[in-house]
Structure formats: C-alpha cells, structure tokens
C-alpha positions in Angstrom: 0.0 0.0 0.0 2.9 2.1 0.8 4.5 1.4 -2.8 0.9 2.3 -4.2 0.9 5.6 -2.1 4.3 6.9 -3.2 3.9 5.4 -6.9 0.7 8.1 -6.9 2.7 10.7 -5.4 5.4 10.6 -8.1 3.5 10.4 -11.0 0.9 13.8 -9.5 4.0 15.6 -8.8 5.0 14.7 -12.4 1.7 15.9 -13.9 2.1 19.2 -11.7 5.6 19.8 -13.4 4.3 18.7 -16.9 1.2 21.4 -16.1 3.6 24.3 -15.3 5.7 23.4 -18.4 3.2 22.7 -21.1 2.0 26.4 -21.0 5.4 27.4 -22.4 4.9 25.4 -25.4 1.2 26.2 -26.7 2.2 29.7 -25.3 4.4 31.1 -27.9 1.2 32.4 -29.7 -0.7 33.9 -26.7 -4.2 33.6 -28.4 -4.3 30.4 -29.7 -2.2 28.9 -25.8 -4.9 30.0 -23.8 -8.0 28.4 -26.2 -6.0 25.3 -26.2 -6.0 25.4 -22.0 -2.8 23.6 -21.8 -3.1 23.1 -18.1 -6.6 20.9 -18.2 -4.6 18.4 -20.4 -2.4 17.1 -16.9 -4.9 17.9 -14.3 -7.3 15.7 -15.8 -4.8 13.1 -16.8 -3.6 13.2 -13.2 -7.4 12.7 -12.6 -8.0 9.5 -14.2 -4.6 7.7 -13.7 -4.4 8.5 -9.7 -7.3 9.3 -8.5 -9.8 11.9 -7.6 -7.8 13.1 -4.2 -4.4 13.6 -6.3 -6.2 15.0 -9.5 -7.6 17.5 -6.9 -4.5 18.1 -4.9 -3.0 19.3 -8.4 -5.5 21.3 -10.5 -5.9 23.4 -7.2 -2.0 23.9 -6.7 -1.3 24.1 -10.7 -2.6 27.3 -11.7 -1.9 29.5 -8.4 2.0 28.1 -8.4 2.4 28.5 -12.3 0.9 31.8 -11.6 3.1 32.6 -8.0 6.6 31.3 -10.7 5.7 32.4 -13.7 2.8 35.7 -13.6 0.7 33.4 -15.7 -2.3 33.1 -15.1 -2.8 36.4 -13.6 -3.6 35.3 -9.6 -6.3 37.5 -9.2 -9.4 36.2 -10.5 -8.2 33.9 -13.3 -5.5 32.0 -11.4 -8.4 31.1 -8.7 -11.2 30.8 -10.7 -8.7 28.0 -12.4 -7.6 26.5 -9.2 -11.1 25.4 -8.0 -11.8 24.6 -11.8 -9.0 22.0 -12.4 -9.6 20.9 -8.9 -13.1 19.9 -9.8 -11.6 18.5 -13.0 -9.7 16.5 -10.9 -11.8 15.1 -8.7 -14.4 14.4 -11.1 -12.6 12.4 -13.7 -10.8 10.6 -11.0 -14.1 9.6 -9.3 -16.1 8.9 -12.1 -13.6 7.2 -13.8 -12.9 4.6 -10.8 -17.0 4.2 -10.7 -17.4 3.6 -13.9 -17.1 0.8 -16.1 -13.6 -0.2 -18.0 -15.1 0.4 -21.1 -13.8 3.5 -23.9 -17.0 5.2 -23.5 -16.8 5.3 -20.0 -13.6 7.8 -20.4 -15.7 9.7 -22.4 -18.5 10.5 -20.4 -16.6 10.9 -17.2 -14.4 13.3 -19.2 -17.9 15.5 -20.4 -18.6 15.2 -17.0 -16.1 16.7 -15.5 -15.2 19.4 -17.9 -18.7 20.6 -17.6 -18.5 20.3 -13.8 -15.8 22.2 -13.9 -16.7 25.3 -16.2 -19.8 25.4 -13.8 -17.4 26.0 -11.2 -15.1 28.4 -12.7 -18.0 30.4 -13.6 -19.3 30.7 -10.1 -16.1 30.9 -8.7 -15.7 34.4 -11.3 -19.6 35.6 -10.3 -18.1 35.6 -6.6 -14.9 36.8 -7.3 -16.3 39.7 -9.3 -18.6 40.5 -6.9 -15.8 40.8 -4.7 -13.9 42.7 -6.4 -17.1 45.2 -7.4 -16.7 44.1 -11.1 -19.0 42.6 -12.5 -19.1 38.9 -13.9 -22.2 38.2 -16.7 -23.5 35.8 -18.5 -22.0 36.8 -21.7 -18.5 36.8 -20.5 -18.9 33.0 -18.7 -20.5 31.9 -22.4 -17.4 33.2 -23.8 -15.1 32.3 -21.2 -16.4 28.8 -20.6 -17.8 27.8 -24.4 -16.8 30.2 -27.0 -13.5 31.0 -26.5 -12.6 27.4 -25.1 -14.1 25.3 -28.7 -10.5 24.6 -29.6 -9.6 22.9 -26.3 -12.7 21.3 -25.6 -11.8 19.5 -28.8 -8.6 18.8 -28.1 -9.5 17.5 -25.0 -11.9 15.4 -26.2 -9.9 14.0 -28.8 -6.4 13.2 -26.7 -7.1 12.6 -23.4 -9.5 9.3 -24.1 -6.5 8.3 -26.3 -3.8 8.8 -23.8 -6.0 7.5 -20.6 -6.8 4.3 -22.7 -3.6 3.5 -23.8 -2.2 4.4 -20.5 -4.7 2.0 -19.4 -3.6 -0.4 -21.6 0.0 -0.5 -20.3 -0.5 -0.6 -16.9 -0.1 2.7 -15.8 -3.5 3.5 -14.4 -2.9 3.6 -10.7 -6.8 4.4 -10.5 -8.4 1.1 -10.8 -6.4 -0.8 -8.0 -8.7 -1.8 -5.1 -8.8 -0.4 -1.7 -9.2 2.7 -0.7 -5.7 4.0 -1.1 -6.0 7.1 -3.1 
C-alpha cells in the first residue's frame, strides 16, 4: 500500500511539473495557448490515472504556483477561478472514472462530466470573485469564457485525453483502478 501511495505521489507531482511546463509550449502564440488550455490536459490526466484526491491536490496547486513562478495566469481572478476549476476537473474524472465501467465510452463520459463540472465552477467561482472585487461577472463573458472562446480545447481534450488514458490503461499505468481505498 505504501508502494501504491508513493507510486501516486510521483506520478501527481510529475503531472504538476508537466502542467507548469506545457503552457510554455502552446504559449508562444498567446491567443491560440490559452484556447487550447494547456493546463486541463495534466490535471485531468492526473485525474484519471491516480485518482480523484491527487487530481484534486493538483489542479488546485497548478494554476496559483504557475501563476506565483511564472505571472501566468494572472492570480487575481483567473489563477483562482482556475484553481477550483481544475480541482473539480480533478476530482471528477478521477471519481467517475474509478465508478465507472472499464469500457472506452466510460472515459468519455466521465471526461464530459467533469469538464462541464468544472466550467460550472469556474463560472461561479468568477460571479463571486467579481462581486468581490465590485466588477461585474455576466452571463456573456462565462459563455465566452467557458464555451466560445474554449471550442478549440474542448476538442482537443476530447480528442487526446481518451486516447492517452486508454492507452495508458492499456500499459498498466493506471494507478486508478487498484482496489482499496488508497487514493
């Protein structure tokens, strides 16, 4: 169980460092990096292959430390908006993911899930924040922020990370499926 728990560790902490890295490469051309929502890609992975307590653990810490190292996201709202987002990413691909059956649809539909999950959250994360802040927050920027502006990473979402979760699956790398309740 031990072996498990530090095997989970090390691969969360590697999906942390590929999240603060893969910014930098979609990044060069600043429009087009933040539709593709680079960070989503490990958070979710992280999600599905360790769990729903470590996906958590890391879309919170992701986009505040990338932010806190590197100024991007901006911290204030965007960087915590994003950090209860990916968190909810997280948590619900992990969960759903370990509920649900081993079938490819299955990675699908926890993947829906939790994106919409977790553009719900970001959006009343930002109505909060705004309000906050004495900005305001409507529902024409959380349609742009969450739909519009995301289509290109909502497809490439949808389109890689079933393929990388099932062929991680495939080799043994899943640490998600093992019994217990060692997350």
């Amino acid at each position: 169980m031990n072996s498990l728990r530090i095997r989970k560790l090390i691969y969360a902490a590697l999906y942390l460092a590929i999240a603060m890295v893969l910014p930098f490469l979609t990044g060069q051309i600043p429009q087009i990096g933040a539709m593709l929502s680079p960070m989503h890609i490990p958070v979710l992975l992280c999600g599905f292959m360790c769990g729903w307590p470590w996906g958590l653990a890391v879309g919170f810490i992701a986009p505040l430390l990338r932010s806190v190292l590197f100024g991007m996201p901006v911290l204030f709202p965007a960087a915590v908006a994003m950090a209860f987002e990916l968190a909810v990413y997280g948590v619900m691909s992990g969960l759903l993911y370990r509920l649900l059956p081993r079938k490819p649809w299955a990675v699908y539909l926890a993947l829906i899930i939790a994106m919409i999950a977790g553009r719900v959250v970001w959006g009343a994360v930002r109505l909060v924040l705004a309000g906050l802040s004495g900005t305001s927050f409507t529902w024409a920027l959380f349609i742009a922020g969450a739909l519009t502006n995301a289509v290109p990473g909502i497809i490439l979402h949808l389109v890689l990370i079933p393929v990388l979760v099932i062929a991680m699956e495939r080799a043994g790398l899943s640490l998600n499926r093992h019994g217990g309740n060692s997350q």
